[in-house]
C-alpha positions as CSV (number, residue, x, y, z in Angstrom):
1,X,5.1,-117.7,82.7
2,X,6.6,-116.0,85.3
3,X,10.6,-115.4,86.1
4,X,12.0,-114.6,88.7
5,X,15.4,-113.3,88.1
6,X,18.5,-112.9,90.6
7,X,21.6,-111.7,90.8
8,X,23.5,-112.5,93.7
9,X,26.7,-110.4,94.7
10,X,28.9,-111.5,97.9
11,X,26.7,-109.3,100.3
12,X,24.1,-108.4,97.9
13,X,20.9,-109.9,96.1
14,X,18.9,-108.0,93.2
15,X,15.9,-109.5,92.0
16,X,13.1,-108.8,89.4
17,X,10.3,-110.8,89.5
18,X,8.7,-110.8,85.3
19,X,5.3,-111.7,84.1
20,X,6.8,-112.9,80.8
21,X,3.4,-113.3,78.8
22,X,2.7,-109.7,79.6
23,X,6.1,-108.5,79.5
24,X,6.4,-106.8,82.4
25,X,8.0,-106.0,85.6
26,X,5.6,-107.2,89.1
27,X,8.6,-106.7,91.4
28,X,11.9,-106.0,92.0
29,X,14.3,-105.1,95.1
30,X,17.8,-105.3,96.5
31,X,18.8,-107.0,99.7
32,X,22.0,-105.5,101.3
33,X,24.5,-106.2,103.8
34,X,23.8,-109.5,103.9
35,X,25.4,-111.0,107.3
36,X,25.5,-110.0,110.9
37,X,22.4,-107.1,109.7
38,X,20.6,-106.6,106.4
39,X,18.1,-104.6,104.8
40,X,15.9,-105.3,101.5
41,X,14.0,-102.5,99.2
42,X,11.0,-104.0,97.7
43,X,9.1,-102.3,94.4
44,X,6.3,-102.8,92.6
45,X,5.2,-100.5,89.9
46,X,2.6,-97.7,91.0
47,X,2.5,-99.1,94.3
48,X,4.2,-98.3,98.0
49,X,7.6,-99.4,98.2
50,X,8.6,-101.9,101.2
51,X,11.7,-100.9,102.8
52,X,13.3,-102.2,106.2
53,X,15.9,-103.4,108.4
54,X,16.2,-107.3,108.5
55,X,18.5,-109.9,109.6
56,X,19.6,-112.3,106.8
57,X,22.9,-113.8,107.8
58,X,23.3,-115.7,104.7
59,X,21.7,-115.9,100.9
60,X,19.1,-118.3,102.3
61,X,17.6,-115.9,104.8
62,X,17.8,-113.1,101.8
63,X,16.2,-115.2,99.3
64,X,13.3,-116.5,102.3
65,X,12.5,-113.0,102.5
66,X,12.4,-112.3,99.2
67,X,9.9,-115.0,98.4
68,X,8.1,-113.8,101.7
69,X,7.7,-110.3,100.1
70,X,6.6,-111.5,97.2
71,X,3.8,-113.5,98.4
72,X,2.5,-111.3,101.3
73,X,-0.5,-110.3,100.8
74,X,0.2,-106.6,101.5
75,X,3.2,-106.2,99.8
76,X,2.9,-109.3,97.0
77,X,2.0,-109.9,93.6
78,X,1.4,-113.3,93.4
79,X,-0.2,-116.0,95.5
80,X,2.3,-118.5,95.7
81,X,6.2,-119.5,95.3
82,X,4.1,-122.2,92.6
83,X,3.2,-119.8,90.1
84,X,7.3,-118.8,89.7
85,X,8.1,-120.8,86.5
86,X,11.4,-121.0,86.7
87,X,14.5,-118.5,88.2
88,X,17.3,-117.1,86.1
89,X,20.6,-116.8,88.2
90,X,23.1,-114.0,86.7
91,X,26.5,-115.3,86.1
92,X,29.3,-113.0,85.2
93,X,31.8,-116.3,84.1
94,X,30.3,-119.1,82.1
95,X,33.9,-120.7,81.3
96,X,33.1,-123.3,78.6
97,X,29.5,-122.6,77.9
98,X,28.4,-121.0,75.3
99,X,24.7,-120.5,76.0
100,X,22.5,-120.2,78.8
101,X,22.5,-123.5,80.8
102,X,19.7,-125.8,83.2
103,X,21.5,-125.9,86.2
104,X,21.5,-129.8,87.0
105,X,24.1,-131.3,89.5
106,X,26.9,-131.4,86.7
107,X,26.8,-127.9,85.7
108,X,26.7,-126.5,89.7
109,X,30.3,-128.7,90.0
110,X,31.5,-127.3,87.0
111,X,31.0,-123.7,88.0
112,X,32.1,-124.6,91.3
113,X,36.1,-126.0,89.6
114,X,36.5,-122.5,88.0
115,X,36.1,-120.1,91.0
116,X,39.5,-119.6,91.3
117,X,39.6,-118.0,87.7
118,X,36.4,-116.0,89.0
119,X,36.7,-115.8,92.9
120,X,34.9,-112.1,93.1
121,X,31.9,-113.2,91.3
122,X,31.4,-117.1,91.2
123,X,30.8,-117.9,95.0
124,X,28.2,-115.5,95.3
125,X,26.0,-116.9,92.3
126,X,26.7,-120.3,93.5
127,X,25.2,-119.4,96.7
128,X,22.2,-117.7,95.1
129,X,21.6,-120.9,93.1
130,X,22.0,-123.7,96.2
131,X,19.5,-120.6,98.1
132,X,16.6,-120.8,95.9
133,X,16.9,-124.9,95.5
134,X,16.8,-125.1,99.1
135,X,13.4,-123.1,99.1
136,X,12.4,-124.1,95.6
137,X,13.7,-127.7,95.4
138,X,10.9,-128.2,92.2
139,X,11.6,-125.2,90.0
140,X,13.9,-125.3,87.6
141,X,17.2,-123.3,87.6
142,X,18.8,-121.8,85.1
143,X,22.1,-120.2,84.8
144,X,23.1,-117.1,82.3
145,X,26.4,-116.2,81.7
146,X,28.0,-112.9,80.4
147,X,30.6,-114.7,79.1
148,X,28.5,-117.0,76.9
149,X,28.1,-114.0,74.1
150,X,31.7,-114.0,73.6
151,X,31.9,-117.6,72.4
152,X,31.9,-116.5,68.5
153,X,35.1,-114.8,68.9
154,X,37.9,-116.5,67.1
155,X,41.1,-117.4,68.9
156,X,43.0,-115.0,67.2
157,X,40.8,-112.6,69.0
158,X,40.9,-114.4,72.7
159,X,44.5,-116.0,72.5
160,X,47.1,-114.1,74.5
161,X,50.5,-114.7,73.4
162,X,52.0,-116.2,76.4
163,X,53.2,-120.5,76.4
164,X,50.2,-122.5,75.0
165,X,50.2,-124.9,77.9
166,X,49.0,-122.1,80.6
167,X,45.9,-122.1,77.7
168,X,45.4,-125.9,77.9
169,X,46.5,-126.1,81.8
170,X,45.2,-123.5,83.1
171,X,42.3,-121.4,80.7
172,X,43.9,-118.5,79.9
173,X,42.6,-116.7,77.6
174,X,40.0,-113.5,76.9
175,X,36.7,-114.7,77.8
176,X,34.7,-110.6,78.1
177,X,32.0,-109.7,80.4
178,X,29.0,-107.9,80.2
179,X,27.9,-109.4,77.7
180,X,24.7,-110.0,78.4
181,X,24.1,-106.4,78.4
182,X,25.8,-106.2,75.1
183,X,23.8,-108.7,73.3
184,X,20.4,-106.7,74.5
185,X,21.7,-103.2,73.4
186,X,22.7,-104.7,70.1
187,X,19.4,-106.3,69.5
188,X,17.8,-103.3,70.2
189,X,20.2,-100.6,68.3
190,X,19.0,-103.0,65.1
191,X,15.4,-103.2,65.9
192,X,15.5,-99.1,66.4
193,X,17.4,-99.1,62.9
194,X,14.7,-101.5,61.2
195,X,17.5,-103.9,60.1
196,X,18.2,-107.8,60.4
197,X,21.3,-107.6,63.2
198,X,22.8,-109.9,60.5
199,X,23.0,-106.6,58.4
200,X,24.7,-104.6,60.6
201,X,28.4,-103.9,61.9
202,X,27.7,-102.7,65.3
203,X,29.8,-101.4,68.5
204,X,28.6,-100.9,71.9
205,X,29.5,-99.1,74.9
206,X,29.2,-100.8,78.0
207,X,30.2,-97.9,80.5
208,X,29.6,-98.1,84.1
209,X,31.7,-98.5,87.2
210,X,33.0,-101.1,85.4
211,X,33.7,-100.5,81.5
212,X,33.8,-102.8,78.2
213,X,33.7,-102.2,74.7
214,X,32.5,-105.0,72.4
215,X,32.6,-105.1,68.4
216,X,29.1,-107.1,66.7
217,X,29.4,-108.1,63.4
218,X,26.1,-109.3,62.2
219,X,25.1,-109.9,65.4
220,X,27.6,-112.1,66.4
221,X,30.4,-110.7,69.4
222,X,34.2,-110.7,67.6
223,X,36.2,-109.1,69.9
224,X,35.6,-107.1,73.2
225,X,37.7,-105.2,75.4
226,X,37.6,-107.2,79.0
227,X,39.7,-110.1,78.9
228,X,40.6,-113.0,81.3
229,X,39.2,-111.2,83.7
230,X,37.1,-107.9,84.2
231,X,40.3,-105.7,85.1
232,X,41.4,-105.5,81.5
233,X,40.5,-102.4,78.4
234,X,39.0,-99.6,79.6
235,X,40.3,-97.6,82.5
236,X,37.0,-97.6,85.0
237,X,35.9,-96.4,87.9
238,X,38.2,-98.0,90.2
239,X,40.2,-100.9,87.7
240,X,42.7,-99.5,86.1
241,X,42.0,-100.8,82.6
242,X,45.1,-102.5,80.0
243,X,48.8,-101.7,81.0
244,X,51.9,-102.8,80.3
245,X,52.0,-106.3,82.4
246,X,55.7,-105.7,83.3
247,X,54.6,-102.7,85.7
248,X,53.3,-105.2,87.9
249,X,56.4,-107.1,88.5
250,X,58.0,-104.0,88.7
251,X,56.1,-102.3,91.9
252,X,55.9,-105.5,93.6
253,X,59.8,-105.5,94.1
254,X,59.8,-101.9,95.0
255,X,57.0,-101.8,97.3
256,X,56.9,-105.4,98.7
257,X,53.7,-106.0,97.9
258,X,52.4,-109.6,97.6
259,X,49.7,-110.6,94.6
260,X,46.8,-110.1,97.0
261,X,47.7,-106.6,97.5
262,X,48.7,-105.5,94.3
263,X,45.6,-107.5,92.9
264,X,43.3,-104.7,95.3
265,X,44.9,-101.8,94.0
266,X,44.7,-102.4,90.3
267,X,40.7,-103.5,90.9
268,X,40.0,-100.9,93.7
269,X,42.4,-98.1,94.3
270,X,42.8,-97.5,90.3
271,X,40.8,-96.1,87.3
272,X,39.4,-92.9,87.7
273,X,39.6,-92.8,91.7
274,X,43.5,-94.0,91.8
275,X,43.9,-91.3,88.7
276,X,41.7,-88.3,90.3
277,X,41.9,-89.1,93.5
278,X,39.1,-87.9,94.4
279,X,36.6,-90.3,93.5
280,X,35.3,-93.3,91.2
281,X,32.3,-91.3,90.6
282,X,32.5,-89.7,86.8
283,X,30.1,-86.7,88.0
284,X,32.4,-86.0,90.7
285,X,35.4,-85.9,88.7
286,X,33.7,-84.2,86.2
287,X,33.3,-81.2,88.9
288,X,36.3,-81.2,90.0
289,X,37.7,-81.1,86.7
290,X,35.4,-78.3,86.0
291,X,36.8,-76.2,89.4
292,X,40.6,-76.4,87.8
293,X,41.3,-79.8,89.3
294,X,44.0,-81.1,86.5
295,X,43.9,-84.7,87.8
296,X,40.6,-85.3,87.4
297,X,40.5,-83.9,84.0
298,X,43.5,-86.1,83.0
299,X,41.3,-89.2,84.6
300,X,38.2,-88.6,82.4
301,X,40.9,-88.1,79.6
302,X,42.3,-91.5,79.9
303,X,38.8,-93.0,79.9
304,X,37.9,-91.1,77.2
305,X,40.6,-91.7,74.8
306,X,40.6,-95.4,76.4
307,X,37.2,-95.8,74.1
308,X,38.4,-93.6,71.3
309,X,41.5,-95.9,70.6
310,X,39.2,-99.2,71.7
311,X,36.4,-98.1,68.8
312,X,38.4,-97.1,66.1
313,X,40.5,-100.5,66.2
314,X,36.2,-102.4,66.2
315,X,36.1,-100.4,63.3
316,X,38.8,-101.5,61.4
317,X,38.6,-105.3,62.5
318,X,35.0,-105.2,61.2
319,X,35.9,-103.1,58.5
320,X,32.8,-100.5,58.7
321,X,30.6,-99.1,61.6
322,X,26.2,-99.1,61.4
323,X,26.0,-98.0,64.6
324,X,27.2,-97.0,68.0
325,X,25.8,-97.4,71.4
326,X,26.1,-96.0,74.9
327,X,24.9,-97.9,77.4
328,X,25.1,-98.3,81.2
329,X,25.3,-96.2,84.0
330,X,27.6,-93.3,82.9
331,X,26.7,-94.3,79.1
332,X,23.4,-93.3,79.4
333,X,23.1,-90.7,82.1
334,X,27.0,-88.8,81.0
335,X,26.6,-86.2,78.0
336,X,29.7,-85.2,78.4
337,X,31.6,-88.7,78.1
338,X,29.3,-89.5,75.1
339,X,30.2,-86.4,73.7
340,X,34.3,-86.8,74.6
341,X,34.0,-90.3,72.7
342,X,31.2,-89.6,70.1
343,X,32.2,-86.5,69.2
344,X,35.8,-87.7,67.8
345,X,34.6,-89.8,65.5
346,X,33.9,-88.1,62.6
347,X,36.3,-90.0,60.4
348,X,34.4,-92.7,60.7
349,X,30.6,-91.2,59.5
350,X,30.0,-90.2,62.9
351,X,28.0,-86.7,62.7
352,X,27.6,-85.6,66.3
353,X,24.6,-84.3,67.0
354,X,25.9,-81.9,70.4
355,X,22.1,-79.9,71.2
356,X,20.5,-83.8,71.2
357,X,22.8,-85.5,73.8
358,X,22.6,-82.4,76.0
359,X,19.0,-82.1,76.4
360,X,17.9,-86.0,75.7
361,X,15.8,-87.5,78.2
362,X,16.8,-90.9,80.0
363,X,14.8,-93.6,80.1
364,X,14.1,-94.2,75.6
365,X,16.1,-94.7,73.5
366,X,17.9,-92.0,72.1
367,X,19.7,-91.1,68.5
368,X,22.2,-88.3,69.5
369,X,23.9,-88.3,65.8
370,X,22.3,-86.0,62.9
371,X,19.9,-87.1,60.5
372,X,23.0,-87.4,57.5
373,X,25.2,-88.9,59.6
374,X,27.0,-92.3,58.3
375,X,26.8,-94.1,61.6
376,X,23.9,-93.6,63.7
377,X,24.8,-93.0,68.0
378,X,22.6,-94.6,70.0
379,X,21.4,-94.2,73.7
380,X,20.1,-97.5,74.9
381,X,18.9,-98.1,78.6
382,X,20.2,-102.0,79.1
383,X,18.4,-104.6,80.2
384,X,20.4,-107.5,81.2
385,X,17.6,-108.8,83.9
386,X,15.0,-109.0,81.1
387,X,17.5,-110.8,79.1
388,X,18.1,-113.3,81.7
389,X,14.4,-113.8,81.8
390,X,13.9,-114.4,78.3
391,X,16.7,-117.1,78.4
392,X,15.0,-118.7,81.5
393,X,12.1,-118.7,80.0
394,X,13.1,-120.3,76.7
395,X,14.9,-123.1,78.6
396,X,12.3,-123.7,81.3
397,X,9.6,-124.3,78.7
398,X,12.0,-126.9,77.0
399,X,12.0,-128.7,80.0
């Protein structure tokens, strides 16, 4: 069967198109600045990439071109949109679902009634998903959800301790994201082990421009560091990660600024680019830091020590640690982070292994702790796009 998988962003599309009985990869591209102007990257393994200028106004003209591309007969790899079995939408908030869904008329109005407790990421998907009905009114939809791995955490874990009607009333409450990232890593930090996931007492390291930490306990997700929304844990690349609520009250009445405001600086002018302030990039401030910059050495600090304190309380709620994982963009391309994080572990088994994680290639996966050491650390590429296929797939052939 084949999959096509998309994630749609609010003036982005990625897609990967997979051969799922061959496992592999026949396309994939990105469609940008969707609106007035646009342009799409197509790629196909081994071959000549496609990349132009197009207009696509809306996620309709994106997703026509995408289907275009893939059935040209310069640039394609199939015949026709027929032979596309199904397509696997990304969603970053499931609310109440806990698994992967079919995306029939009463799941579209569901996801629709909780944008306002996911306004950045929500529309966006919805709009991929009413796209590809419109041009692929026969094939079946089917919708993914990063918060779906998270529903095995206990409320003790995704209660906050504010009045219990704003839980019933409104849905507050931790719900984590990334998580289909996390479930792939974890699966495949046990597979490169050789143990049953149901064996194992694993945390992985989600850390990108945006950051989350999540604790598996026999392969099942019991806490994790994003909350009700993405802004919460880890300081990132531009979020600024936990804080004391109280400071946000507090700078509203001295600066005058309303929620929208103070909502875009603690999601875009924070993290490491509100801390450095010089960028959101970790390679940048890791040069800067390098050329006597103090700020931006005090940013990769906090993020640092942000994981540090985040692990070691995984550690002690699961009450042991198999293995470790870095994943994601500065996860699996940063030695240094790995080695600010991995590196001040020992107390938990954690034998660094220092000349590894400074000359390991990208792209495998890669142990970076010592043959003797307690807890293995793990470099895992993520895959959430083949995730989302393997889901479609499964559902689709249910159907």
């Amino acid at each position: 069967m084949k999959i096509l998988v998309v994630n749609a962003g609010s003036s982005s599309l990625k897609y990967q198109l997979f051969d799922m009985d061959a496992h592999t990869v026949l396309a994939k591209g990105l469609c940008e600045q969707i609106g007035p102007a646009g342009n799409i990257t197509h790629k196909r393994p081994g071959q000549a990439t496609y990349a132009e200028n197009h207009p696509m106004p809306t996620h309709n003209e994106a997703i026509d071109l995408v289907l275009k591309l893939l059935t040209d007969t310069e640039w394609g790899v199939i015949k026709s949109v027929d032979e596309i079995g199904a397509v696997g939408h990304r969603f970053a908030h499931g609310g109440k679902f806990k698994s992967s869904q079919v995306l029939t008329k009463a799941e579209m109005e569901y996801l629709e009634s909780i944008v306002p407790i996911n306004p950045l990421h929500g529309p966006p998907a919805i709009k991929g998903v009413y796209a590809c009905r419109a041009l692929m009114p026969t094939t079946p939809q089917i919708g993914v959800f990063d918060t779906s791995f998270y529903s095995t955490i206990e409320p003790k874990m995704y209660m906050y301790a504010l009045p219990y009607e704003w839980y019933e009333k409104y849905g507050i409450r931790k719900y984590g994201f990334h998580g289909t990232s996390h479930r792939y890593v974890a699966a495949k930090a046990a597979e490169y082990v050789g143990k049953p996931i149901d064996e194992l007492k694993i945390v992985t390291c989600h850390i990108g421009s945006g950051s989350s930490i999540t604790a598996v306990d026999c392969g099942k997700a019991i806490d994790t560091s994003m909350g009700f929304t993405p802004q919460d844990g880890l300081p990132m690349g531009t979020r600024c990660g936990a804080i004391d609520p109280s400071l946000v009250t507090y700078i509203m009445k001295q600066t005058g600024m309303t929620p929208d405001e103070m909502d875009n600086a603690m999601n875009k002018k924070s993290g490491l680019l509100g801390v450095s302030g010089v960028s959101n990039d970790g390679r940048d401030v890791w040069k800067a830091a390098d050329e006597g910059n103090e700020r931006c050495k005090l940013a990769m600090d906090l993020m640092c020590q942000g994981a540090i304190k985040l692990i070691g309380a995984y550690v002690a709620e699961m009450n042991g640690l198999d293995v470790l994982v870095f994943t994601a963009g500065v996860g699996e391309n940063d030695r240094r982070t790995r080695e600010k994080i991995a590196g001040n572990l020992s107390f938990f088994g954690v034998k660094f292994d220092a000349e590894k994680n400074a000359t390991a290639p990208h792209g495998d996966i890669l142990e970076i702790s010592l043959p003797d050491s307690a807890t293995k650390v793990l470099v895992i590429p993520t895959d959430e796009e083949f995730m989302i296929a393997c889901d479609t797939e499964t559902l689709a052939k249910a159907l």
